[in-house]
C-alpha positions in Angstrom: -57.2 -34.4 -13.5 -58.6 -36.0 -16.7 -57.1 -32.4 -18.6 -53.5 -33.9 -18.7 -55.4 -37.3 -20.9 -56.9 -35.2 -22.6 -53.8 -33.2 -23.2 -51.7 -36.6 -24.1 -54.3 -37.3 -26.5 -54.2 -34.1 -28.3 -50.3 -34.4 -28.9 -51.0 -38.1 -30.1 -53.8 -36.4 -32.6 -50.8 -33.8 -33.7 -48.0 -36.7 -34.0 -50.5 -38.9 -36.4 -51.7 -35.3 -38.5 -48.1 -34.4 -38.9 -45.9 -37.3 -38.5 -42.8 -37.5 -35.9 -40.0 -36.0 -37.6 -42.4 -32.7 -38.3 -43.0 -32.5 -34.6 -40.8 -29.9 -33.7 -41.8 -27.9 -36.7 -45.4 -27.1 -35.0 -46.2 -23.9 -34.1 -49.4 -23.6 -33.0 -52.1 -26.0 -32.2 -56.1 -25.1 -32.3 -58.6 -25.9 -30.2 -62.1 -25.2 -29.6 -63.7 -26.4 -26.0 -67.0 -25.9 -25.7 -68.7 -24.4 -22.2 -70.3 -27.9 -21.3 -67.8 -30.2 -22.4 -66.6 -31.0 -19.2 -63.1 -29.2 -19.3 -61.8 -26.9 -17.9 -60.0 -24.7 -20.1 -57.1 -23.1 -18.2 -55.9 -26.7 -16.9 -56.0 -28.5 -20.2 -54.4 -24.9 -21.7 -51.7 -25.7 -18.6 -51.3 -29.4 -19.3 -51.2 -28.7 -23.0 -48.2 -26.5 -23.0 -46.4 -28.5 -20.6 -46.3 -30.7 -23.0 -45.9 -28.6 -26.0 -42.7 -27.2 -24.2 -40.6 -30.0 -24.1 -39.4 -32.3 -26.9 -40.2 -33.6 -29.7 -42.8 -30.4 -30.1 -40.2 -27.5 -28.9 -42.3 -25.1 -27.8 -45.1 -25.2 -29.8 -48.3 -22.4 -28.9 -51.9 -23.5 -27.4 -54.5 -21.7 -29.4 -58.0 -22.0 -27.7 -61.4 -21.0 -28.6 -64.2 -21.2 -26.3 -67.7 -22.4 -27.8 -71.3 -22.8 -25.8 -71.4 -26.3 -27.3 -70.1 -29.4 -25.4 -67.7 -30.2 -28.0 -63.7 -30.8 -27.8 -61.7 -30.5 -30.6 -58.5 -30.0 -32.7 -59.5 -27.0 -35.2 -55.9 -26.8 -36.9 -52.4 -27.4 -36.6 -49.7 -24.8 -37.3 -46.3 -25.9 -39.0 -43.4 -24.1 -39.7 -42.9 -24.7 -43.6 -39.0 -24.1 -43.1 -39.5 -21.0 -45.4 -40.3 -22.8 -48.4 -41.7 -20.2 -51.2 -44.1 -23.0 -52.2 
C-alpha cells in the first residue's frame, strides 16, 4: 500500500509549508491526482485523513481533485488564521 507513503509524505510537505506549531491550525489540504498517476484515490483520501485526524494536525479536511494527467500534487493548504481581521 504505497498510498499510506504517499500520505506520510504529504503531511511532511504540510509541516515544512506551514511549520510545526501551525499544524493543528490546518484546515484543509488540496490535492489534485491525476487518472494515471498510479494512485488510487480513495486509499490515499483514507490514509490521508488517518493521519490528518490525529495530532499534531487535529482534524484537518482532504480536498481532492481528480485530473486525466498522471500528476500528484499538493494544490493548497488551508489554515485557520485564528480570526485575525488582517
Amino acid at each position: 500500500m504505497h498510498e499510506m507513503s504517499l500520505a506520510l509524505e504529504i503531511c511532511r510537505i504540510t509541516e515544512e509549508q506551514v511549520g510545526r506549531e501551525t499544524l493543528p491550525r490546518v484546515r484543509e489540504v488540496g490535492l489534485l491526482v491525476g487518472e494515471d498517476s498510479g494512485v488510487e484515490p480513495e486509499n490515499l483520501e483514507f490514509c490521508l485523513q488517518a493521519l490528518l485526524d490525529h495530532p499534531p494536525f487535529e482534524g484537518a479536511r482532504v480536498a481532492m481533485s481528480l485530473d486525466p494527467g498522471d500528476d500528484l500534487r499538493v494544490t493548497y493548504l488551508e489554515v485557520d488564521d485564528g480570526g485575525s481581521t488582517h
